[in-house]
NUKEKOL-738212 format. One record per residue: residue in one letter; x negated, y, z negated of N, C-alpha, C in turn. Coordinates in steps of 0.05 Angstrom, whole numbers. Each point is the difference from the previous one (the first is absolute). Last residue first. Example, Ala and Ser with C-alpha at 12.3 -4.5 7.8 and 13.67 -1.06 7.14 Angstrom:
2
rec rest = S n_east = -257 n_north = -45 n_up = -142 ca_east = -16 ca_north = 24 ca_up = -1 c_east = 15 c_north = 22 c_up = -14
rec rest = A n_east = -6 n_north = -115 n_up = 1 ca_east = 18 ca_north = 24 ca_up = 0 c_east = -18 c_north = 24 c_up = 0
This chain:
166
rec rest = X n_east = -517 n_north = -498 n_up = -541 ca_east = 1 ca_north = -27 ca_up = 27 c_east = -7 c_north = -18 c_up = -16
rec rest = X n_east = 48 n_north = 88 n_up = -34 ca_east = -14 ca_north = -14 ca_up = -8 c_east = -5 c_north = -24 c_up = 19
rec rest = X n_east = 25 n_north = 110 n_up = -18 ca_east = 4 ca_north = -25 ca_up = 15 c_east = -21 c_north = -17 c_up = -2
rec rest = X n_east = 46 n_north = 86 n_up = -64 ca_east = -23 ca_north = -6 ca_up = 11 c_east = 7 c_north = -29 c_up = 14
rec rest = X n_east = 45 n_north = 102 n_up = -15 ca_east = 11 ca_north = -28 ca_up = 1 c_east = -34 c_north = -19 c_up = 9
rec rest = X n_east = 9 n_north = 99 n_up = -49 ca_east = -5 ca_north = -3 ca_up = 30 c_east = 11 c_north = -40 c_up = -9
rec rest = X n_east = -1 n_north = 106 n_up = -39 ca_east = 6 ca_north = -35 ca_up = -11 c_east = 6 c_north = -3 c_up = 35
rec rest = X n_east = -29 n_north = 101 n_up = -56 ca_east = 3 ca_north = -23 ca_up = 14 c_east = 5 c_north = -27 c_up = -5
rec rest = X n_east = 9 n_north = 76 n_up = -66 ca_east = -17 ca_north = 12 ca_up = 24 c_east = 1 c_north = -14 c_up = 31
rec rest = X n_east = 64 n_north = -6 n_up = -91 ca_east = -11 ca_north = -11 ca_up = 26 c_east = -16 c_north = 16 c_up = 11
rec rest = X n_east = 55 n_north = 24 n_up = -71 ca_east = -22 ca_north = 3 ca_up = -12 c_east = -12 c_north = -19 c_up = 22
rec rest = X n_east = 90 n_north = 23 n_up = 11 ca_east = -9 ca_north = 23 ca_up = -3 c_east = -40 c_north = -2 c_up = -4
rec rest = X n_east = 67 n_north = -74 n_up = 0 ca_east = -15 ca_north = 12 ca_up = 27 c_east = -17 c_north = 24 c_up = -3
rec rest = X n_east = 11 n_north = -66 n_up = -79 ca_east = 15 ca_north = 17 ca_up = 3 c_east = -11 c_north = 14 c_up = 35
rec rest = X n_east = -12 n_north = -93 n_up = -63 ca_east = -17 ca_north = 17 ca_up = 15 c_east = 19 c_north = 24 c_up = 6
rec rest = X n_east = -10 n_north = -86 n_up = -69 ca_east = 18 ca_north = 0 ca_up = 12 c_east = -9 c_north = 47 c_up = 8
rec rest = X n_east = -35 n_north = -112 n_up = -25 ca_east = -11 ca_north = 22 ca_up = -2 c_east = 18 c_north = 18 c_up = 24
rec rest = X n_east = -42 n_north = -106 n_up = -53 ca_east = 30 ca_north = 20 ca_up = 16 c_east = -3 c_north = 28 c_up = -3
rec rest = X n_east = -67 n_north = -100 n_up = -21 ca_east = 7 ca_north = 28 ca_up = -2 c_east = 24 c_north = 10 c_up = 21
rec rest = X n_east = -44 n_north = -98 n_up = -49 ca_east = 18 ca_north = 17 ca_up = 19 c_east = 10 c_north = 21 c_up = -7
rec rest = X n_east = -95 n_north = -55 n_up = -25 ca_east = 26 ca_north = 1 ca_up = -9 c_east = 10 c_north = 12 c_up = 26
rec rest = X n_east = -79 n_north = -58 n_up = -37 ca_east = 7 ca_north = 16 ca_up = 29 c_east = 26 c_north = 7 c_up = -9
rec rest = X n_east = -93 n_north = -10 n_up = -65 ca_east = 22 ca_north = -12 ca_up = 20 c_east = 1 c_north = 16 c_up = 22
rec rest = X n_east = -89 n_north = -9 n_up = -66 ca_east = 24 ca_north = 13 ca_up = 20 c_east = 18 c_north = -21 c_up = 2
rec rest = X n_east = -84 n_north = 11 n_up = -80 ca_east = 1 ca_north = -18 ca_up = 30 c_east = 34 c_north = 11 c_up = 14
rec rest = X n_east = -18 n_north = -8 n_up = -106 ca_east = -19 ca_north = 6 ca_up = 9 c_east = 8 c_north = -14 c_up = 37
rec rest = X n_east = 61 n_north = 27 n_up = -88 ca_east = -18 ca_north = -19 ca_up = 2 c_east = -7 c_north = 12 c_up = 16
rec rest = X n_east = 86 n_north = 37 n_up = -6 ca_east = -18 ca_north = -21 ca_up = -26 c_east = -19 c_north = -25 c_up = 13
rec rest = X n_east = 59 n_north = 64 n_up = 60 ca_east = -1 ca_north = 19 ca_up = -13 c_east = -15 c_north = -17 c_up = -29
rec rest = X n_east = -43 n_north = -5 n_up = 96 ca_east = 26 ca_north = -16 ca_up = -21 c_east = -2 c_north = 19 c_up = -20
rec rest = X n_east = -31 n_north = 46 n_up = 96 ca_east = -9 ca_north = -14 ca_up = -30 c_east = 18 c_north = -13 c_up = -9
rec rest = X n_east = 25 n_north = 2 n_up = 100 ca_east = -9 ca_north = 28 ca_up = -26 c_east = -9 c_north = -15 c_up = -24
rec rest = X n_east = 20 n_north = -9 n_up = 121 ca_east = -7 ca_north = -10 ca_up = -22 c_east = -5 c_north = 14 c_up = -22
rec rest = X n_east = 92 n_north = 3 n_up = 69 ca_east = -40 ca_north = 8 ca_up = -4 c_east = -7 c_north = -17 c_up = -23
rec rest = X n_east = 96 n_north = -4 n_up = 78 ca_east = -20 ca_north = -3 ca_up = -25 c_east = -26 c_north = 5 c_up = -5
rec rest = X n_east = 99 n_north = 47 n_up = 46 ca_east = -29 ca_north = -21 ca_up = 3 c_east = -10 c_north = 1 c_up = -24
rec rest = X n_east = 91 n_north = 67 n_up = 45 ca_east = -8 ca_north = -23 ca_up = -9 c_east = -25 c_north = -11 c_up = 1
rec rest = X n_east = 65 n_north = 96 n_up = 12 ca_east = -29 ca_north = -12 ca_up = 0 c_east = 6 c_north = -29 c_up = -14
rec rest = X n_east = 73 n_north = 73 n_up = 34 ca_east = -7 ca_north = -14 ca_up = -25 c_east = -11 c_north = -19 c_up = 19
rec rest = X n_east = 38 n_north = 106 n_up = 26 ca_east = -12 ca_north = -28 ca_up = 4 c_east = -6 c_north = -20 c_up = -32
rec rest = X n_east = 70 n_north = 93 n_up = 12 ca_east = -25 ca_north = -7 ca_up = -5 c_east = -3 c_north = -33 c_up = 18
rec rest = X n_east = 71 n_north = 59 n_up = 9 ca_east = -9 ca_north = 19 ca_up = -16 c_east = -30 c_north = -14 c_up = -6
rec rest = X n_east = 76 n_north = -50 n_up = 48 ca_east = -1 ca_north = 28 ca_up = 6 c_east = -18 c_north = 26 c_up = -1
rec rest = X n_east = -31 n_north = -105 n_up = -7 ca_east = 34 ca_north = 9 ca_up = 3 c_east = -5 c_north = 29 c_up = 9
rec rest = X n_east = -51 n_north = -95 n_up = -8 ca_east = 0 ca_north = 23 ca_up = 9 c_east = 25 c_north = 14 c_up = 4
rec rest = X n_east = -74 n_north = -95 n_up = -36 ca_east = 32 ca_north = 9 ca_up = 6 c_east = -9 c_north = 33 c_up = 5
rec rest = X n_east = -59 n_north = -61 n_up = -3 ca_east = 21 ca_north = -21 ca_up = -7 c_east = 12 c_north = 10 c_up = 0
rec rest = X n_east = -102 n_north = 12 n_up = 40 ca_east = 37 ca_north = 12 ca_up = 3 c_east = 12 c_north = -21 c_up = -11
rec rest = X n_east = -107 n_north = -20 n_up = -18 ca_east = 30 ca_north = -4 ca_up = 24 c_east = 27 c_north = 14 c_up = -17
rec rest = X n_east = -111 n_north = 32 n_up = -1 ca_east = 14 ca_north = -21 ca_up = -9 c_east = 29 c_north = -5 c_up = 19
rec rest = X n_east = -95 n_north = 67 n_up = -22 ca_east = 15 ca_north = -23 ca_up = 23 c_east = 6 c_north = -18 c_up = -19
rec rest = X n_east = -26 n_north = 108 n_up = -21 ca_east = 10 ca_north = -28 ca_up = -7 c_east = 13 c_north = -13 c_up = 17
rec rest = X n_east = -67 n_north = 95 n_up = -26 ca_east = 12 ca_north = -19 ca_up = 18 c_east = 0 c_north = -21 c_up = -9
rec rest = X n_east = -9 n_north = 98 n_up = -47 ca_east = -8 ca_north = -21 ca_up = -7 c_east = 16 c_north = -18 c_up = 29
rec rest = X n_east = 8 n_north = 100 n_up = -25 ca_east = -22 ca_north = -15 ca_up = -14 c_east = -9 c_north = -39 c_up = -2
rec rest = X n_east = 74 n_north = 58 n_up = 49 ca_east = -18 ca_north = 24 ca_up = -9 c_east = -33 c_north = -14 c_up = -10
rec rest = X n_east = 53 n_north = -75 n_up = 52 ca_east = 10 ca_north = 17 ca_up = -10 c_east = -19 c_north = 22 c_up = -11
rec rest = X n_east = 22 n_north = -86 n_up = 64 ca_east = -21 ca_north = 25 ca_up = -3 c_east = 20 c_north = 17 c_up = -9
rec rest = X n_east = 6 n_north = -112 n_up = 37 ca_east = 20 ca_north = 30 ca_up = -12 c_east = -23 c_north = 14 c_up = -12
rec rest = X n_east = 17 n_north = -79 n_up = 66 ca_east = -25 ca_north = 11 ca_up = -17 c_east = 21 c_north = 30 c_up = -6
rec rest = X n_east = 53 n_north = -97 n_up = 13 ca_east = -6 ca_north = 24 ca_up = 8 c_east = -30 c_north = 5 c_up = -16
rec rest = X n_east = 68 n_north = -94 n_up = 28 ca_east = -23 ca_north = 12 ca_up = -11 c_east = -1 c_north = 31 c_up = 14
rec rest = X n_east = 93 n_north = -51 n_up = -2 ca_east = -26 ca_north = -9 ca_up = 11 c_east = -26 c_north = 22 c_up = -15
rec rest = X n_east = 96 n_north = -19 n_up = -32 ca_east = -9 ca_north = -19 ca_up = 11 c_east = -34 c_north = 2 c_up = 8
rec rest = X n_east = 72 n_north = 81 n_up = 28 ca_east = 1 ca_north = -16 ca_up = -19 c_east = -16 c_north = -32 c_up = 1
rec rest = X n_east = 15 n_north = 71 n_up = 59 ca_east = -24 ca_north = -12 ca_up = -1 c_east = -9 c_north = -11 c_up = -31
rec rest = X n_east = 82 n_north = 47 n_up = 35 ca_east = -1 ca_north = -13 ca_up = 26 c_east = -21 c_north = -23 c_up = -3
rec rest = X n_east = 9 n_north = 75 n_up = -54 ca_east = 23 ca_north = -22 ca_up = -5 c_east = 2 c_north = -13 c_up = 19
rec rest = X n_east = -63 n_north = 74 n_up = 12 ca_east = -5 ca_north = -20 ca_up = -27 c_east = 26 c_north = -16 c_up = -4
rec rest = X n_east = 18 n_north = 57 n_up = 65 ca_east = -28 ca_north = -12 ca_up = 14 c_east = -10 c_north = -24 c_up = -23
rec rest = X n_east = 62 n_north = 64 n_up = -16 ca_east = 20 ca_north = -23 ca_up = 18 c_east = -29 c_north = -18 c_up = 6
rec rest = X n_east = -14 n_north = 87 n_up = -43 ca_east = 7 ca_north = -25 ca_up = -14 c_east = 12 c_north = -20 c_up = 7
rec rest = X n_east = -80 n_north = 59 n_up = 55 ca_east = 31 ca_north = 4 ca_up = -7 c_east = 6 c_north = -25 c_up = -21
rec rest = X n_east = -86 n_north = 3 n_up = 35 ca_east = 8 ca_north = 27 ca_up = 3 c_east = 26 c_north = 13 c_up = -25
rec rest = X n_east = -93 n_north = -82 n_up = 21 ca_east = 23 ca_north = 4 ca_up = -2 c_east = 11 c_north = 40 c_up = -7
rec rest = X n_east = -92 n_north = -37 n_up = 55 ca_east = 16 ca_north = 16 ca_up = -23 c_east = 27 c_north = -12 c_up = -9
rec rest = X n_east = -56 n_north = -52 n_up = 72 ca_east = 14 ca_north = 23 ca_up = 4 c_east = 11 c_north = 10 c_up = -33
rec rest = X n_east = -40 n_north = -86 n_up = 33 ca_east = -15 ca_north = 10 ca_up = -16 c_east = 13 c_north = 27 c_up = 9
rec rest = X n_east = 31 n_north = -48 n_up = 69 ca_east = -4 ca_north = -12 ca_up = -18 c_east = -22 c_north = 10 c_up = -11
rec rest = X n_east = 65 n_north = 66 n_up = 62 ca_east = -16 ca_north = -23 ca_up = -1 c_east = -10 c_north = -13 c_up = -34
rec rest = X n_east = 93 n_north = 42 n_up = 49 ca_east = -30 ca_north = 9 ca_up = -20 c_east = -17 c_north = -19 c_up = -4
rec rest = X n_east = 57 n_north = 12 n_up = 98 ca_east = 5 ca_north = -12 ca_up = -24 c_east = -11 c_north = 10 c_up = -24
rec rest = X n_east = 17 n_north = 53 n_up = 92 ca_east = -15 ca_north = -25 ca_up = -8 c_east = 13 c_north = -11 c_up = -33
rec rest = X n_east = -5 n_north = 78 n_up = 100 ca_east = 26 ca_north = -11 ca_up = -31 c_east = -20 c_north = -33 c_up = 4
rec rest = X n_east = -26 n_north = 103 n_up = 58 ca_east = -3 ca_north = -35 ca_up = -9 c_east = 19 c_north = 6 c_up = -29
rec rest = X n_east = -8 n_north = 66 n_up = 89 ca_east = 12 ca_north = -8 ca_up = -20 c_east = -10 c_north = -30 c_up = -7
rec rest = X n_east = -11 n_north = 104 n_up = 59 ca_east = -17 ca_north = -29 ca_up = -5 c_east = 17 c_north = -4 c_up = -31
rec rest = X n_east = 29 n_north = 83 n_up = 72 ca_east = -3 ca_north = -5 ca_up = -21 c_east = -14 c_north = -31 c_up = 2
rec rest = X n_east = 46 n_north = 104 n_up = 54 ca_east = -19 ca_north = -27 ca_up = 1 c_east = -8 c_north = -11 c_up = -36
rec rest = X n_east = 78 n_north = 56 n_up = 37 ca_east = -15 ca_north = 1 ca_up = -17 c_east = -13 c_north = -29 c_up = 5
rec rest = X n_east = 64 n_north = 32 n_up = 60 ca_east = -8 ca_north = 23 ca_up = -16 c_east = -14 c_north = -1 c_up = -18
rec rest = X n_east = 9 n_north = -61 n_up = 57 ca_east = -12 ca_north = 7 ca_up = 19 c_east = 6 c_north = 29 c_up = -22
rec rest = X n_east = 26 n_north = -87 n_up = -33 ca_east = -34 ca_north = -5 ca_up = 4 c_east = -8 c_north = 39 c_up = 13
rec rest = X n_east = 95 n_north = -33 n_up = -50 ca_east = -16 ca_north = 10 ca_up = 26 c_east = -23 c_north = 13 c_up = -3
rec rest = X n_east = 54 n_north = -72 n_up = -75 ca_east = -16 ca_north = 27 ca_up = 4 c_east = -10 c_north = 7 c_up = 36
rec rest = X n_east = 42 n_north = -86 n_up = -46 ca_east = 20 ca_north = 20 ca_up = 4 c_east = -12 c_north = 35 c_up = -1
rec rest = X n_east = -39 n_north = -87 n_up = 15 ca_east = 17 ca_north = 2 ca_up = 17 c_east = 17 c_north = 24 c_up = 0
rec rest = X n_east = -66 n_north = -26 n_up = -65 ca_east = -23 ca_north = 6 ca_up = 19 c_east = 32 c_north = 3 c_up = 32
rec rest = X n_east = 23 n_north = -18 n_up = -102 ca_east = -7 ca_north = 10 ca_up = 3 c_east = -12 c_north = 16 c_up = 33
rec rest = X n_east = 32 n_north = -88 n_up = -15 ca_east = 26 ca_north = 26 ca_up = -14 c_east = -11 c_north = 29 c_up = 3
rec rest = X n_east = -63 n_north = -76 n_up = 12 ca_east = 23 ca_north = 5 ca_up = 42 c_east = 26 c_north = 18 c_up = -17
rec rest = X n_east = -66 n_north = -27 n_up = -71 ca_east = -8 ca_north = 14 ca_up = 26 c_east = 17 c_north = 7 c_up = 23
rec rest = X n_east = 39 n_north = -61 n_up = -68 ca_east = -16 ca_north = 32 ca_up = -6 c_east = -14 c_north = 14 c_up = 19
rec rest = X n_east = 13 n_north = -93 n_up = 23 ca_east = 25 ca_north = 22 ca_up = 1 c_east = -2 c_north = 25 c_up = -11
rec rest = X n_east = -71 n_north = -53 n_up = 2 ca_east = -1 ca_north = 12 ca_up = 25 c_east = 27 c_north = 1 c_up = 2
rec rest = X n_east = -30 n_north = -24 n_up = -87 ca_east = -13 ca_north = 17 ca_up = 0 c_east = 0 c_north = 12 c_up = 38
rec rest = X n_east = 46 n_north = -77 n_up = -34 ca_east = 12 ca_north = 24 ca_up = -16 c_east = -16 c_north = 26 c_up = 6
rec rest = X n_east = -24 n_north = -88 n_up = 43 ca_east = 18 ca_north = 10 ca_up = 12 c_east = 13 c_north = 29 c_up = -21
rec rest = X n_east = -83 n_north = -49 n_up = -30 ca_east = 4 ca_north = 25 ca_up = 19 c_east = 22 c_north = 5 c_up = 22
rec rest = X n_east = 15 n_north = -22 n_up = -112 ca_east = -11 ca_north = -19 ca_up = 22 c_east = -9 c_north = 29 c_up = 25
rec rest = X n_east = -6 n_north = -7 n_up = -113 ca_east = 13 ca_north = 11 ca_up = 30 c_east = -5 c_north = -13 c_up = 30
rec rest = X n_east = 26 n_north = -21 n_up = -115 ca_east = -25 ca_north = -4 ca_up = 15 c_east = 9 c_north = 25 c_up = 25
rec rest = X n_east = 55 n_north = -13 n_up = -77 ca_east = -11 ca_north = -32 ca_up = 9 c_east = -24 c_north = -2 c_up = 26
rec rest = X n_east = 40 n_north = 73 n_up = -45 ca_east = 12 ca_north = -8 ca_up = -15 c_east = -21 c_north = -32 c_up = 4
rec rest = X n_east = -37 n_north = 88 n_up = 50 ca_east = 28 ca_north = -26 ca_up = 0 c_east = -1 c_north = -14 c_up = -17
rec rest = X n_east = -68 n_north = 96 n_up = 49 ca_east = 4 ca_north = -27 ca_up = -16 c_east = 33 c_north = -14 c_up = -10
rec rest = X n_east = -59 n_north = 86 n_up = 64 ca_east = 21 ca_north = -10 ca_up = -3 c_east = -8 c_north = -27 c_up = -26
rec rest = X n_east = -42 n_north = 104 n_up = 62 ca_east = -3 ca_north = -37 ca_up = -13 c_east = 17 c_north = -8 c_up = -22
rec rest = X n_east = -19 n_north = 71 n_up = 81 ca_east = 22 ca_north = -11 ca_up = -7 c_east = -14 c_north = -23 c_up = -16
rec rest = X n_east = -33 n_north = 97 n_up = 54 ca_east = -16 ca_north = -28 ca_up = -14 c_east = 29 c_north = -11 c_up = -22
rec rest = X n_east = -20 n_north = 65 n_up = 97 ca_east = 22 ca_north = -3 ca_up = -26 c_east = -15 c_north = -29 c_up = -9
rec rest = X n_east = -42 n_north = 96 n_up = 58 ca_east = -2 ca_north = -32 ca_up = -13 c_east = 17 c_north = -4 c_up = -16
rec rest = X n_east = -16 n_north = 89 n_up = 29 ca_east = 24 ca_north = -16 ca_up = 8 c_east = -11 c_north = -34 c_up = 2
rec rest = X n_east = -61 n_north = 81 n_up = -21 ca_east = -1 ca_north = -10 ca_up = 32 c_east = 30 c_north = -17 c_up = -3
rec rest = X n_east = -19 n_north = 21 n_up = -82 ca_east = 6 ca_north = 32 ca_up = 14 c_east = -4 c_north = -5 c_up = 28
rec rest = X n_east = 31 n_north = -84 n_up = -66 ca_east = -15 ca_north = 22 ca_up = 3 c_east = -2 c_north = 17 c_up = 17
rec rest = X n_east = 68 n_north = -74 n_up = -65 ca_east = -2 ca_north = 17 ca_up = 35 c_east = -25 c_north = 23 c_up = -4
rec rest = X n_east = 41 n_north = -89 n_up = -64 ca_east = -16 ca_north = 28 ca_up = 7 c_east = 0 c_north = 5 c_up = 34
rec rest = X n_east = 44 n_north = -67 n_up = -91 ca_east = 9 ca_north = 10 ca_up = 26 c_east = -27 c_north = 20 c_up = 4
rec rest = X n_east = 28 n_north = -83 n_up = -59 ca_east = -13 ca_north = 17 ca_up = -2 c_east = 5 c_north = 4 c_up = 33
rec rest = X n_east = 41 n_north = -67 n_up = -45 ca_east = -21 ca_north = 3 ca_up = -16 c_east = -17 c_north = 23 c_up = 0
rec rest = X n_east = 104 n_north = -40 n_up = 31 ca_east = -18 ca_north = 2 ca_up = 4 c_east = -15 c_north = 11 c_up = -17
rec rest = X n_east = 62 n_north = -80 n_up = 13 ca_east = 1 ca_north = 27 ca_up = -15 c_east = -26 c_north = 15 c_up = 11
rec rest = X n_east = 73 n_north = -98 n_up = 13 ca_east = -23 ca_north = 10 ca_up = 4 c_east = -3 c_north = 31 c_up = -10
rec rest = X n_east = 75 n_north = -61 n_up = -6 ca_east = -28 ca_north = -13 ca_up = -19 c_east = -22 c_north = 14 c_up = 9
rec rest = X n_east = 84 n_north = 24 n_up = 48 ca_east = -3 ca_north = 17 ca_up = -32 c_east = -28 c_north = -20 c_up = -15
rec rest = X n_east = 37 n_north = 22 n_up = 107 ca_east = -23 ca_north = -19 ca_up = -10 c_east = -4 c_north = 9 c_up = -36
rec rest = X n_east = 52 n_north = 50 n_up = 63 ca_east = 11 ca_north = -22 ca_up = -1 c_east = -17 c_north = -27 c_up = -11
rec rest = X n_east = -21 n_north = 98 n_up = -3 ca_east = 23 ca_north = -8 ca_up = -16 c_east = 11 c_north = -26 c_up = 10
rec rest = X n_east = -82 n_north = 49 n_up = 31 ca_east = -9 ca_north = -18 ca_up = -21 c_east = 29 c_north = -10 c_up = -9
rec rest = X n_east = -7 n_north = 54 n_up = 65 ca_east = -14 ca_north = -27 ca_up = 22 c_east = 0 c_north = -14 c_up = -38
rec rest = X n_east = 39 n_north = 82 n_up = -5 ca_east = 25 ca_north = -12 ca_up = 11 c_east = -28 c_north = -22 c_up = 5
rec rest = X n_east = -58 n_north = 61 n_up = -41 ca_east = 24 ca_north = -16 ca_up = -23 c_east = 22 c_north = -12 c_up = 22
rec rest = X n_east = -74 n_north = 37 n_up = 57 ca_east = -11 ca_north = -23 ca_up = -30 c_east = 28 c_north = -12 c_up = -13
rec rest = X n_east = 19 n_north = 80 n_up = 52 ca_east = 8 ca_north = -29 ca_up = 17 c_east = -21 c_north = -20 c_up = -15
rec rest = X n_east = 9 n_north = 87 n_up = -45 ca_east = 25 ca_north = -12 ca_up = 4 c_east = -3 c_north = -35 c_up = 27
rec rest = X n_east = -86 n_north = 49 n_up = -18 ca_east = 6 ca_north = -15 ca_up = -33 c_east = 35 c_north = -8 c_up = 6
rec rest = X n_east = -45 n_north = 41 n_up = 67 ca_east = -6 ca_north = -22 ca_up = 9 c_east = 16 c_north = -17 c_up = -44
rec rest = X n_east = 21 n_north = 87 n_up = 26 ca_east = 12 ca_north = -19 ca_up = 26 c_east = -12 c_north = -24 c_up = -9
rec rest = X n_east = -34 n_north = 72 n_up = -43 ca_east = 31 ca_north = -12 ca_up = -13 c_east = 3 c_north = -13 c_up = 18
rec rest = X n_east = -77 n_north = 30 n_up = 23 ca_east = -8 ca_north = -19 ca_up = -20 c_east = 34 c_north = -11 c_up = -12
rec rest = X n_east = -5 n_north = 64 n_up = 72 ca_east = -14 ca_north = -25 ca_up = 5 c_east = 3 c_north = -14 c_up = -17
rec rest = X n_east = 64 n_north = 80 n_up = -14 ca_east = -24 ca_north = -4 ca_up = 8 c_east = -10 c_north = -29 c_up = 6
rec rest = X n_east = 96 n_north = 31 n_up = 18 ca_east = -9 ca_north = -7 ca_up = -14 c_east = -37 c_north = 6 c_up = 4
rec rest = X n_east = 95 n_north = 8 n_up = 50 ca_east = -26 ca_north = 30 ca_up = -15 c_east = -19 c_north = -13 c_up = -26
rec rest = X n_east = 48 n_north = -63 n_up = 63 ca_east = -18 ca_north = 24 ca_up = 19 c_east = -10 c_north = 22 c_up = -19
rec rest = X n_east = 64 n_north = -66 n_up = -34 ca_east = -36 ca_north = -10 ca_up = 5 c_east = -14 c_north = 22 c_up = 12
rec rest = X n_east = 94 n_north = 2 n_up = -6 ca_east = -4 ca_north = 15 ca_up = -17 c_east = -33 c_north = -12 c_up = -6
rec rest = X n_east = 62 n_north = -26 n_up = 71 ca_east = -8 ca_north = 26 ca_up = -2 c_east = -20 c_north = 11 c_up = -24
rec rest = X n_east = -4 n_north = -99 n_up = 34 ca_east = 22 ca_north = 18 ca_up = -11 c_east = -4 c_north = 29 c_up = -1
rec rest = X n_east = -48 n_north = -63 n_up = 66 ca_east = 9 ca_north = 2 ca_up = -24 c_east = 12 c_north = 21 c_up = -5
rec rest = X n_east = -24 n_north = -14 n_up = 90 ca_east = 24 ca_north = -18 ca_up = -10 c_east = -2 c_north = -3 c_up = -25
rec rest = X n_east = -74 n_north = 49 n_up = 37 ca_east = 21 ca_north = 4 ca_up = 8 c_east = 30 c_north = -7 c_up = -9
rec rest = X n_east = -88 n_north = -37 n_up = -17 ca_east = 3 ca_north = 23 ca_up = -18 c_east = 26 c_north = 12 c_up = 12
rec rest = X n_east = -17 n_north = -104 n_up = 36 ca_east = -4 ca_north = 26 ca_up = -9 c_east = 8 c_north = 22 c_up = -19
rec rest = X n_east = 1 n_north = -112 n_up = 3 ca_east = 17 ca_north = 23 ca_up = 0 c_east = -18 c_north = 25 c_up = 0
């Protein structure tokens, strides 16, 4: 569809609203998917990276595109567009991102101190850390292993990256 045959009310839009309104209609029929980060730079590069409930496949990532890259005329505003997935070892961002990655192991970096262990749970307002270390017995001489829990507030996340294990 050309710039022509959209709605009237696209035409006074600037670039960047056009491309963020046809991002959200290419994202509303696909709700497990969300996106992760949008940028458009000053040469008109649109950088679309996306992640899913359950993964993204690249048929999701070349309907996004053809929502996007069909409904802009190339000939009033030239533009280069990639849409991709977040790749593996990518920041977590959003809290949909950590409930999704319940279960599996994070490096989490906080003000003062980094902890790999495994996501057991994630709600609204904080993460909760699971793993075991070794610590003095509290009588006698020589370590255990006990199980630590440790319940993280986003606010105090500097990062947490999902770590993969072959």
């Amino acid at each position: 569809m050309r710039e022509a045959m959209l709605p009237s009310f696209y035409k006074n839009m600037t670039f960047k609203e056009k491309v963020v309104n046809l991002l959200e209609e290419g994202l509303a029929d696909k709700p497990s998917i969300f996106l992760i980060d949008l940028t458009i730079t000053d040469a008109f590069k649109i950088i679309v990276t996306l992640d899913g409930d359950n993964g993204v496949q690249l048929q999701d990532c070349i309907d996004v595109s053809r929502a996007i890259e069909h409904n802009i005329d190339r000939e009033e505003q030239d533009f280069s567009l990639e849409v991709a997935s977040v790749g593996v070892g990518s920041p977590l961002k959003l809290i949909r991102q950590y409930k999704k990655n319940i279960g599996r192991m994070l490096i989490v970096k906080l003000a003062t101190d980094t902890i790999e262990a495994e996501l057991a749970d994630a709600n609204d307002d904080c993460i909760t850390l699971a793993w075991e270390a070794r610590e003095p017995k509290k009588v006698g001489k020589g370590k255990e292993t006990v199980q630590k829990r440790q319940e993280i507030p986003y606010s105090e996340i500097k990062e947490a990256i999902v770590t993969v294990t072959f």
